[in-house]
DRENTORKOL-3810 file (N, C-alpha, C; in nm, 4 decimals):
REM DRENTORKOL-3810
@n.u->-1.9868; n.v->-1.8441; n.w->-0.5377; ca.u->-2.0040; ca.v->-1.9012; ca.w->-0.4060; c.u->-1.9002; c.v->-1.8462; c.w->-0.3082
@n.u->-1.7347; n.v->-1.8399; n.w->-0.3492; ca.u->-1.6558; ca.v->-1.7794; ca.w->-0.3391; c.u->-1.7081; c.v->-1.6542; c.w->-0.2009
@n.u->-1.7499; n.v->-1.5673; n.w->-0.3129; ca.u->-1.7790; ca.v->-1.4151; ca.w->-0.2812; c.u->-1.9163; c.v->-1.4224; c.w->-0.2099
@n.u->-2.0032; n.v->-1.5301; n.w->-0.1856; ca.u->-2.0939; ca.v->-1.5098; ca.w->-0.1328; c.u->-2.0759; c.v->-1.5039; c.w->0.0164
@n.u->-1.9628; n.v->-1.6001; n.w->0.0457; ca.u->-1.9462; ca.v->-1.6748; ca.w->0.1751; c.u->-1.8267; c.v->-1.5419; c.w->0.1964
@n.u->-1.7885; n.v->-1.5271; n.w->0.1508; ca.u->-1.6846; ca.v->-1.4212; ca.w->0.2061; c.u->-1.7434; c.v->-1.2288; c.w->0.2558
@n.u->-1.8656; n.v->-1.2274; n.w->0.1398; ca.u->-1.9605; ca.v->-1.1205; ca.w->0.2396; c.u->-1.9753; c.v->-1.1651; c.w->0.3590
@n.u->-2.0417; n.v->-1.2749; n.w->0.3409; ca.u->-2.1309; ca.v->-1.3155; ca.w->0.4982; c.u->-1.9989; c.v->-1.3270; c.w->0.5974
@n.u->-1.8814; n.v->-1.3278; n.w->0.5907; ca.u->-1.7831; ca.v->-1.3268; ca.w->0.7087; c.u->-1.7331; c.v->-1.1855; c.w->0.6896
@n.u->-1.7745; n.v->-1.1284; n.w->0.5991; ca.u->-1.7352; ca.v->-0.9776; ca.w->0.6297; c.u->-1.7873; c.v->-0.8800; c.w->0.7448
@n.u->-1.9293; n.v->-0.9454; n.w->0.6671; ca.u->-1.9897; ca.v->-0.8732; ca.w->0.7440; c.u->-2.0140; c.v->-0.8838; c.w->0.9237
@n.u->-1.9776; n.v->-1.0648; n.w->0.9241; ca.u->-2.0084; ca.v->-1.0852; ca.w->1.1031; c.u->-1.8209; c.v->-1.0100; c.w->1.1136
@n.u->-1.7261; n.v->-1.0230; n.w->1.0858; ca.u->-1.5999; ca.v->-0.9812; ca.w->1.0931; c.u->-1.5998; c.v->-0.7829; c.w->1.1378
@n.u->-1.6931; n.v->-0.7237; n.w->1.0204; ca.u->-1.6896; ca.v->-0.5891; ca.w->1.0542; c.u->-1.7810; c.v->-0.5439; c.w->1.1781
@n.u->-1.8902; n.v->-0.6352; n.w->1.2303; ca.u->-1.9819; ca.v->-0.5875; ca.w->1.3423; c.u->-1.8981; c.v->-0.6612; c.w->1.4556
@n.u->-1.8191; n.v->-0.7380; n.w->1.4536; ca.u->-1.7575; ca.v->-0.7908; ca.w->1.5719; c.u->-1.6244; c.v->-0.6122; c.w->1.6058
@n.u->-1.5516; n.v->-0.6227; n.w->1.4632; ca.u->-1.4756; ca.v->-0.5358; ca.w->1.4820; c.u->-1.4929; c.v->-0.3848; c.w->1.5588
@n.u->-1.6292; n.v->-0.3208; n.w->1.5428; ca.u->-1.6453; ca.v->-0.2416; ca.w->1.5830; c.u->-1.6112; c.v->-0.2118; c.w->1.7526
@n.u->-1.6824; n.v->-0.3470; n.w->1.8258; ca.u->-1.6561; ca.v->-0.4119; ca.w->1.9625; c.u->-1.4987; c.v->-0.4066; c.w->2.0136
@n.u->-1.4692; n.v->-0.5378; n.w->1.9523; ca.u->-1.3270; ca.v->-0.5683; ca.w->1.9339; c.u->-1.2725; c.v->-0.6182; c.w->1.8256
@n.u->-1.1817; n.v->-0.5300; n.w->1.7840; ca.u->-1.1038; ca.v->-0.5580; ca.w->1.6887; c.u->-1.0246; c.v->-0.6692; c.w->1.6642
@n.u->-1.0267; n.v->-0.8037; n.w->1.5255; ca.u->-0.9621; ca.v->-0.8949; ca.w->1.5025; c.u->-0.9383; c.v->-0.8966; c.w->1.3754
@n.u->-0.7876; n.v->-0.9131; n.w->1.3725; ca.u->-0.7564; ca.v->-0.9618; ca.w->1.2497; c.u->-0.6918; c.v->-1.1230; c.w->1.2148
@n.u->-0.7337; n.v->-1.1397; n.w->1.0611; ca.u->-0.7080; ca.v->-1.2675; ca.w->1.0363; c.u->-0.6155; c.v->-1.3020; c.w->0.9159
@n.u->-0.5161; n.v->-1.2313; n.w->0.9776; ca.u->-0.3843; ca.v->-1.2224; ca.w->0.8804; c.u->-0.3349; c.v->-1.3691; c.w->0.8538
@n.u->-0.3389; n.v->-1.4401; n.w->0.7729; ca.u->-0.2542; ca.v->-1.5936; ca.w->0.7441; c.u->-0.3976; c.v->-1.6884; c.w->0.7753
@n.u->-0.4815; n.v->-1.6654; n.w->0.7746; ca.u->-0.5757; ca.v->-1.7204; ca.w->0.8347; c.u->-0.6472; c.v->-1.8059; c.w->0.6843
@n.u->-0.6903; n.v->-1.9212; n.w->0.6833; ca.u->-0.7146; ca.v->-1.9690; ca.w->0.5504; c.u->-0.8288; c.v->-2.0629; c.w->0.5628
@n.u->-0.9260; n.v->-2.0625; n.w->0.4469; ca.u->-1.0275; ca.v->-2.1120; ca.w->0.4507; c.u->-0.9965; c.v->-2.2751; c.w->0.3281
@n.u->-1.0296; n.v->-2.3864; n.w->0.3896; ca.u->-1.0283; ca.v->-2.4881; ca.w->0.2910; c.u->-1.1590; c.v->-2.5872; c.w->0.2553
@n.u->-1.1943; n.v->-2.5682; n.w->0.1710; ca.u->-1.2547; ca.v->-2.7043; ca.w->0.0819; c.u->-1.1831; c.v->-2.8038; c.w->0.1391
@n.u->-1.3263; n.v->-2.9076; n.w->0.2038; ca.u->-1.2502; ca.v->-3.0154; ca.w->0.2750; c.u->-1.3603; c.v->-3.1555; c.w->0.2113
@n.u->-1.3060; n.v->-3.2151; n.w->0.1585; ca.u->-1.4241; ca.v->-3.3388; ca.w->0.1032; c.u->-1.4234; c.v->-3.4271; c.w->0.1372
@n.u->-1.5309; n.v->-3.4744; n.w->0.2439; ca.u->-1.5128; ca.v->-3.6018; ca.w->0.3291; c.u->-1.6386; c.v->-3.7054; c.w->0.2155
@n.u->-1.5846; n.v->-3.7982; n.w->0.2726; ca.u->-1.6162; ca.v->-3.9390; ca.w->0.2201; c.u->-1.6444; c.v->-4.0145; c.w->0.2834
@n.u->-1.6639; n.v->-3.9915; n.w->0.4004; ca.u->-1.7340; ca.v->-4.1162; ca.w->0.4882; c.u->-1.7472; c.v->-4.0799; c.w->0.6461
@n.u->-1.7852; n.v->-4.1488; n.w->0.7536; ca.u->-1.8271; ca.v->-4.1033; ca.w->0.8713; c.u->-1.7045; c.v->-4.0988; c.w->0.9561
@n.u->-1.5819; n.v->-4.1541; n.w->0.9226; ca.u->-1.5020; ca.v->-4.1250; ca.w->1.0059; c.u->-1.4271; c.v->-3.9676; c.w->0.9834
@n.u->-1.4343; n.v->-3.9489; n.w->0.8479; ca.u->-1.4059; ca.v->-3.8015; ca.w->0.7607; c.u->-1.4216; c.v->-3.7534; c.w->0.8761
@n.u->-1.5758; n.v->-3.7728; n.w->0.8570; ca.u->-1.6701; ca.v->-3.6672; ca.w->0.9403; c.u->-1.6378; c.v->-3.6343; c.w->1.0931
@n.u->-1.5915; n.v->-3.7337; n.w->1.1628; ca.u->-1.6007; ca.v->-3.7396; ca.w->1.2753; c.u->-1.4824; c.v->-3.6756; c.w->1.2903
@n.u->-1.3435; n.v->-3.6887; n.w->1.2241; ca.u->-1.2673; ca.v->-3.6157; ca.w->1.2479; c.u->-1.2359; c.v->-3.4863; c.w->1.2068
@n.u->-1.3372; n.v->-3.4281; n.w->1.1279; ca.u->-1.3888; ca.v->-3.3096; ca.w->1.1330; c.u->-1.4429; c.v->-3.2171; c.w->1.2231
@n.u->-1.5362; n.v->-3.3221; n.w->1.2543; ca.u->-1.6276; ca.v->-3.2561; ca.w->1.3668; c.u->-1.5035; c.v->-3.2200; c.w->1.5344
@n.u->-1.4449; n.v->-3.3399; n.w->1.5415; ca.u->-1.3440; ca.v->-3.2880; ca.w->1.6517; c.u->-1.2229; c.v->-3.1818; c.w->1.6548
@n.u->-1.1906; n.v->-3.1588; n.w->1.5362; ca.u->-1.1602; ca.v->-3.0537; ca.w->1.5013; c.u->-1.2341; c.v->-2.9410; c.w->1.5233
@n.u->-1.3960; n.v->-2.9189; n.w->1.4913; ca.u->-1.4216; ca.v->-2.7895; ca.w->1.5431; c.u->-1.4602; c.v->-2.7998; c.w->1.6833
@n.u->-1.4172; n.v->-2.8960; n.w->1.7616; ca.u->-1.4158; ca.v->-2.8785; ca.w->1.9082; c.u->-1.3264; c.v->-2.7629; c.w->1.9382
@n.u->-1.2225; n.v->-2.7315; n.w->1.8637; ca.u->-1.1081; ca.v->-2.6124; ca.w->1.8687; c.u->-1.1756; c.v->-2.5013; c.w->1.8367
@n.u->-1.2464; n.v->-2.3539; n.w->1.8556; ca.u->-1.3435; ca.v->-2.2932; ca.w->1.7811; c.u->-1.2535; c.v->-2.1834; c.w->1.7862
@n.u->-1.0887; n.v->-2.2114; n.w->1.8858; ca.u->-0.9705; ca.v->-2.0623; ca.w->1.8604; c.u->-0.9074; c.v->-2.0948; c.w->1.7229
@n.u->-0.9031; n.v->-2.2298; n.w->1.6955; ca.u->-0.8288; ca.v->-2.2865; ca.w->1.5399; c.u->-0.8846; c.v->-2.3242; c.w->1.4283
@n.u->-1.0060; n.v->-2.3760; n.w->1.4621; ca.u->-1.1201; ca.v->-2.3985; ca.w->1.3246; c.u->-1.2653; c.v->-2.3441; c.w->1.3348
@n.u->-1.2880; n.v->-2.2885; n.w->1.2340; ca.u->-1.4147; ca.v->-2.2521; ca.w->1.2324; c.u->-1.4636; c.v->-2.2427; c.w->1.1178
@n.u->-1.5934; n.v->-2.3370; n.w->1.1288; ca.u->-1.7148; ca.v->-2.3337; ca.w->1.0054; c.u->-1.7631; c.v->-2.2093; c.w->0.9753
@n.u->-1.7412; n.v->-2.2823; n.w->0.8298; ca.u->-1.8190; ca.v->-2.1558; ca.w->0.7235; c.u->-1.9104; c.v->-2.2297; c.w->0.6483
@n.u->-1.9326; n.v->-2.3212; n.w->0.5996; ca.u->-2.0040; ca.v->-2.4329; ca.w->0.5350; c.u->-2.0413; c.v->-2.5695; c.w->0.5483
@n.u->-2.1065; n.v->-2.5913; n.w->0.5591; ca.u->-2.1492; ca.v->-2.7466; ca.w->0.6288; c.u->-2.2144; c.v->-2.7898; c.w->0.4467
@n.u->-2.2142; n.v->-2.9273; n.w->0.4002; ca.u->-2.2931; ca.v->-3.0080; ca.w->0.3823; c.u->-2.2951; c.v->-3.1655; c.w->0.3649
@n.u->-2.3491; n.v->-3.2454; n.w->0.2983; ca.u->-2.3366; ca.v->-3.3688; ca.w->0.3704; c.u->-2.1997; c.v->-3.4570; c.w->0.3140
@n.u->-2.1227; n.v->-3.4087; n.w->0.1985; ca.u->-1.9520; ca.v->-3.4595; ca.w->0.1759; c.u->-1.8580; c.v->-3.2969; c.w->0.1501
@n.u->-1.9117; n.v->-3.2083; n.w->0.1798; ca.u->-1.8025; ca.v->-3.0912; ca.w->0.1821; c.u->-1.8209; c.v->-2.9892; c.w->0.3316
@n.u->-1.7144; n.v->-2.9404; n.w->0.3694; ca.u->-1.7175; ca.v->-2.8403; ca.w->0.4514; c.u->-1.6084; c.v->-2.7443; c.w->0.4490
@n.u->-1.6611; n.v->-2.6150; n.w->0.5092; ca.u->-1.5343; ca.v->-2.5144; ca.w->0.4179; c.u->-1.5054; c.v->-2.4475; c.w->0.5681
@n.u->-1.3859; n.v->-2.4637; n.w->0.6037; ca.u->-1.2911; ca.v->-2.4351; ca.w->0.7405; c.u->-1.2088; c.v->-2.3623; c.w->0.7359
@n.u->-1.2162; n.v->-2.2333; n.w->0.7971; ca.u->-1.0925; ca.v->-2.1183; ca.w->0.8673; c.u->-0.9964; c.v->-2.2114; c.w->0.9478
@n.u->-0.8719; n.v->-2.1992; n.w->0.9222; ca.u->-0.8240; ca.v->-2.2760; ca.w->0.9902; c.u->-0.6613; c.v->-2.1570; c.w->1.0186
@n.u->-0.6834; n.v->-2.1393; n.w->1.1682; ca.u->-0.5376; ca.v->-2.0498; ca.w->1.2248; c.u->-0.4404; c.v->-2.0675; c.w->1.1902
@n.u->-0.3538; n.v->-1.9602; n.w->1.1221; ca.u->-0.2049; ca.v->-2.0037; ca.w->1.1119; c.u->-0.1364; c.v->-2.0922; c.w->1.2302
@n.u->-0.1689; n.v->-2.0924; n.w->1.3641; ca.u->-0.1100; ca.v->-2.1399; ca.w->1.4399; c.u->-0.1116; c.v->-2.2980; c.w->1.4090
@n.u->-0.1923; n.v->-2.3423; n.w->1.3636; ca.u->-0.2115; ca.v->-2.4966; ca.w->1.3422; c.u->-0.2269; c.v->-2.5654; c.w->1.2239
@n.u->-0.1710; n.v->-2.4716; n.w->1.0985; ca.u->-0.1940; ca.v->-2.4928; ca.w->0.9073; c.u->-0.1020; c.v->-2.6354; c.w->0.9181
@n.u->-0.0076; n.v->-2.6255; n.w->0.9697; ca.u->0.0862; ca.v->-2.7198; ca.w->0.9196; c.u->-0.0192; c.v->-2.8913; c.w->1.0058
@n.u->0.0052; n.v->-2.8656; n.w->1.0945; ca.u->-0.0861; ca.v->-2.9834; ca.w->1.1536; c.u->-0.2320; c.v->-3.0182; c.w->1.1443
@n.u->-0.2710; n.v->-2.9194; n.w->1.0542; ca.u->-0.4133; ca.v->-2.9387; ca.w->0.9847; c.u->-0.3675; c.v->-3.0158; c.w->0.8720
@n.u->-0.2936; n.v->-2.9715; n.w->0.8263; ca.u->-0.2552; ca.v->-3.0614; ca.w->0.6828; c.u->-0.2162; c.v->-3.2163; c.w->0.7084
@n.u->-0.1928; n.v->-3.2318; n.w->0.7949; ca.u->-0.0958; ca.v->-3.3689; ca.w->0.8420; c.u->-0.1834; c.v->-3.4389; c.w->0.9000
@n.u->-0.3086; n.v->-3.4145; n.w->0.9299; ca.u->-0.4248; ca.v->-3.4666; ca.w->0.9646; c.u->-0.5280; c.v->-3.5148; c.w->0.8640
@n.u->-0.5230; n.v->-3.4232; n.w->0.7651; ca.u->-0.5929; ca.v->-3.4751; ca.w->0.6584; c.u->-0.4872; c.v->-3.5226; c.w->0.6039
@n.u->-0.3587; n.v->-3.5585; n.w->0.5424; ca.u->-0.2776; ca.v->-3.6207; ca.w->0.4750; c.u->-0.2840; c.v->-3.7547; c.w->0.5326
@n.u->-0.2828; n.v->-3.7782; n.w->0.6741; ca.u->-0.2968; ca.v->-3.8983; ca.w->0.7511; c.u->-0.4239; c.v->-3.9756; c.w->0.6916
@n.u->-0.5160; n.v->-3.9212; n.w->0.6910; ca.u->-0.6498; ca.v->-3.9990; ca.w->0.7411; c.u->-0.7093; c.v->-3.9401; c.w->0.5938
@n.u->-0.6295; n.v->-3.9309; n.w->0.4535; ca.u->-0.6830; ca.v->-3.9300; ca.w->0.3490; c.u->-0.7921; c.v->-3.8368; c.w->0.2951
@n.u->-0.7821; n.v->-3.7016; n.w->0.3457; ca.u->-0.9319; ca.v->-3.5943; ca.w->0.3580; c.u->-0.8821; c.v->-3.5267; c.w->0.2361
@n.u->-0.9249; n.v->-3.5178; n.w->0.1408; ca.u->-0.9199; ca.v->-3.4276; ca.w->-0.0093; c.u->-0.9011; c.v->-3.2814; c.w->0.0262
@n.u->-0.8498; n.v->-3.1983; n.w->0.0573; ca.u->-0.8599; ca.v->-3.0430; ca.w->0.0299; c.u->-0.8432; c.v->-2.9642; c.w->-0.0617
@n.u->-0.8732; n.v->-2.8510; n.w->-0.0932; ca.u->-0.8455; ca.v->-2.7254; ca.w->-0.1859; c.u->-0.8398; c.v->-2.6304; c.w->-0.0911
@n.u->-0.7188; n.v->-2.5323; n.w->-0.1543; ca.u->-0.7799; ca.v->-2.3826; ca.w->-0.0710; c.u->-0.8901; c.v->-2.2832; c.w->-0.1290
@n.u->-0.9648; n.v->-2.2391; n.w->-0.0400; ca.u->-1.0517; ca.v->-2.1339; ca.w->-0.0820; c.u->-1.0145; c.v->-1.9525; c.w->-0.1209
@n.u->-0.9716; n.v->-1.9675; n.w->0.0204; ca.u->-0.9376; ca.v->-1.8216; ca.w->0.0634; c.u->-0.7614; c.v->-1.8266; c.w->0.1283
@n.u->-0.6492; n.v->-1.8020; n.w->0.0665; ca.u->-0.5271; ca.v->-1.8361; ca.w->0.1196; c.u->-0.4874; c.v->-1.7655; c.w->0.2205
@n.u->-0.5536; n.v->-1.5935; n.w->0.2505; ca.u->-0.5412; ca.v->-1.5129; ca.w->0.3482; c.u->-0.6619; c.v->-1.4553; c.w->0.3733
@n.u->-0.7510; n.v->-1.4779; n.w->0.4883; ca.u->-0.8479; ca.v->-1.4043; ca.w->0.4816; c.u->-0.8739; c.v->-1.2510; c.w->0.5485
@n.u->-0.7695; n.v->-1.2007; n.w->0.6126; ca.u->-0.7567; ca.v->-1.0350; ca.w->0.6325; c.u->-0.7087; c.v->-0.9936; c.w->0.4890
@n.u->-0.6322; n.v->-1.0502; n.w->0.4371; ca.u->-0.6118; ca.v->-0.9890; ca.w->0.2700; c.u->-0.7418; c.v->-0.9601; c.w->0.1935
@n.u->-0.8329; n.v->-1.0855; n.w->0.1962; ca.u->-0.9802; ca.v->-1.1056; ca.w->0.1321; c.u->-1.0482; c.v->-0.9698; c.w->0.1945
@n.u->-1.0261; n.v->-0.9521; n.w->0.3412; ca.u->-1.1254; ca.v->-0.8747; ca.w->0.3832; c.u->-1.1135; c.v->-0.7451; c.w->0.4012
@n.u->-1.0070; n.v->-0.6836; n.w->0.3829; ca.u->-0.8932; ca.v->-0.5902; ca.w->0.3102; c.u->-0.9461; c.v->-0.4781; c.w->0.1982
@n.u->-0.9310; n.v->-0.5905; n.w->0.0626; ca.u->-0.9570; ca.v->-0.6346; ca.w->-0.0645; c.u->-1.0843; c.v->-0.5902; c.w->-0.0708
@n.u->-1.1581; n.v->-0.6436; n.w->0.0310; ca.u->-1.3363; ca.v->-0.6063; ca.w->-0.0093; c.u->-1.3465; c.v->-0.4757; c.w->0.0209
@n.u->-1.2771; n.v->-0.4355; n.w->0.1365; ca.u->-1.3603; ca.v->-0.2983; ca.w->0.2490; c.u->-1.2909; c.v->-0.2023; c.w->0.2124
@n.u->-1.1323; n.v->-0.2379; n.w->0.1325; ca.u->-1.0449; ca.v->-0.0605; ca.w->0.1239; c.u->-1.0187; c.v->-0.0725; c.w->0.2676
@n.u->-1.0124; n.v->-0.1077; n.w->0.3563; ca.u->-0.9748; ca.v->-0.0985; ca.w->0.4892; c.u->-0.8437; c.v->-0.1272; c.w->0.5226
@n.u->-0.7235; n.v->-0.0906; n.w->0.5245; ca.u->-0.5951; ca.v->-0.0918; ca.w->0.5366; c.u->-0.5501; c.v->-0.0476; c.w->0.6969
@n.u->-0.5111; n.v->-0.1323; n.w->0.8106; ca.u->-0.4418; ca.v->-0.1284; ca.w->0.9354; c.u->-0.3262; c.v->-0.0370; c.w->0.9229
@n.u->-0.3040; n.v->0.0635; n.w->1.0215; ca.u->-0.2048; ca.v->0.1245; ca.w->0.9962; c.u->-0.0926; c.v->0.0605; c.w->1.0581
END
Protein backbone atom coordinates (compact mmCIF):
# COMPACT_ATOMS: atom_id res chain seq x y z
CA UNK A 1 0.00 0.00 0.00
CA UNK A 2 3.11 1.79 1.10
CA UNK A 3 4.53 1.83 -2.52
CA UNK A 4 1.33 2.18 -4.13
CA UNK A 5 0.53 5.61 -2.73
CA UNK A 6 3.99 6.74 -3.06
CA UNK A 7 3.97 6.05 -7.10
CA UNK A 8 0.85 7.95 -7.33
CA UNK A 9 2.73 11.11 -5.59
CA UNK A 10 5.58 10.45 -7.70
CA UNK A 11 4.21 10.64 -10.34
CA UNK A 12 1.81 14.00 -9.75
CA UNK A 13 5.40 15.27 -7.95
CA UNK A 14 7.48 14.52 -11.34
CA UNK A 15 4.74 16.23 -13.87
CA UNK A 16 4.42 19.20 -11.51
CA UNK A 17 8.32 19.26 -11.44
CA UNK A 18 8.85 19.57 -14.92
CA UNK A 19 6.73 23.14 -14.64
CA UNK A 20 8.07 24.02 -11.36
CA UNK A 21 10.30 22.47 -9.45
CA UNK A 22 9.50 21.27 -5.62
CA UNK A 23 11.11 19.60 -3.22
CA UNK A 24 9.92 17.83 -0.13
CA UNK A 25 12.87 17.45 1.92
CA UNK A 26 11.64 16.69 5.83
CA UNK A 27 8.31 16.48 4.55
CA UNK A 28 6.35 13.39 6.22
CA UNK A 29 3.43 11.42 5.58
CA UNK A 30 1.29 9.99 8.76
CA UNK A 31 -1.24 7.30 9.46
CA UNK A 32 -3.75 9.20 11.34
CA UNK A 33 -6.73 7.07 13.08
CA UNK A 34 -9.65 8.95 13.94
CA UNK A 35 -12.37 7.64 16.07
CA UNK A 36 -15.02 9.80 16.01
CA UNK A 37 -16.51 13.08 14.40
CA UNK A 38 -14.68 15.46 16.26
CA UNK A 39 -11.26 13.41 15.05
CA UNK A 40 -12.65 14.17 11.97
CA UNK A 41 -13.45 17.57 12.13
CA UNK A 42 -10.21 18.42 13.35
CA UNK A 43 -8.74 16.86 10.59
CA UNK A 44 -10.63 18.24 8.14
CA UNK A 45 -9.53 21.89 9.46
CA UNK A 46 -6.31 21.05 9.22
CA UNK A 47 -6.49 20.50 5.53
CA UNK A 48 -7.91 23.97 5.34
CA UNK A 49 -3.87 24.58 5.37
CA UNK A 50 -3.19 22.89 1.74
CA UNK A 51 0.79 24.86 2.16
CA UNK A 52 1.06 22.37 5.48
CA UNK A 53 -1.23 19.38 5.02
CA UNK A 54 -2.11 17.48 2.32
CA UNK A 55 -4.22 14.35 1.61
CA UNK A 56 -3.10 11.30 0.32
CA UNK A 57 -5.80 8.96 1.68
CA UNK A 58 -9.14 9.42 2.89
CA UNK A 59 -11.31 6.67 4.53
CA UNK A 60 -14.00 6.49 6.98
CA UNK A 61 -11.43 5.98 10.52
CA UNK A 62 -7.93 6.47 8.69
CA UNK A 63 -6.30 9.24 6.70
CA UNK A 64 -2.75 9.47 5.50
CA UNK A 65 -1.28 13.32 5.64
CA UNK A 66 1.93 15.11 4.21
CA UNK A 67 2.48 17.22 6.76
CA UNK A 68 5.45 20.34 6.29
CA UNK A 69 8.37 20.40 8.30
CA UNK A 70 7.34 23.84 9.11
CA UNK A 71 4.48 22.65 11.37
CA UNK A 72 5.67 18.62 12.50
CA UNK A 73 6.10 19.74 15.90
CA UNK A 74 2.57 21.41 16.23
CA UNK A 75 0.96 18.70 14.27
CA UNK A 76 1.98 16.42 16.89
CA UNK A 77 0.67 18.53 19.79
CA UNK A 78 -2.59 18.58 18.17
CA UNK A 79 -3.10 15.14 17.93
CA UNK A 80 -1.41 14.51 21.42
CA UNK A 81 -4.06 17.10 22.70
CA UNK A 82 -7.20 15.83 21.27
CA UNK A 83 -6.03 12.02 21.50
CA UNK A 84 -5.57 11.19 17.43
CA UNK A 85 -3.49 7.74 17.15
CA UNK A 86 -0.60 8.23 14.57
CA UNK A 87 2.14 6.18 12.82
CA UNK A 88 4.62 7.41 10.39
CA UNK A 89 4.39 6.33 6.88
CA UNK A 90 6.93 8.02 4.91
CA UNK A 91 9.59 9.94 7.44
CA UNK A 92 11.10 11.97 4.40
CA UNK A 93 9.35 12.16 1.35
CA UNK A 94 12.09 13.81 -1.19
CA UNK A 95 14.29 10.89 0.24
CA UNK A 96 11.24 8.36 -0.85
CA UNK A 97 11.16 10.18 -4.08
CA UNK A 98 14.87 10.22 -4.57
CA UNK A 99 15.02 6.49 -3.73
CA UNK A 100 12.40 5.72 -6.44
CA UNK A 101 13.67 8.00 -9.50
CA UNK A 102 17.78 7.84 -9.01
CA UNK A 103 17.15 11.53 -9.17
CA UNK A 104 19.76 13.26 -6.97
CA UNK A 105 19.64 17.54 -6.71
CA UNK A 106 22.85 18.86 -7.26
Amino acid sequence: MKQSIALLFLVVCLSRTLADPRYYDNYTVYRVYIKNSHQQKIIDQLLEQPDNYNLWHRTVREVHLMVNPRVQSEFRKIMLKNHIKTEVLIPNVQALIENQTGYRRI
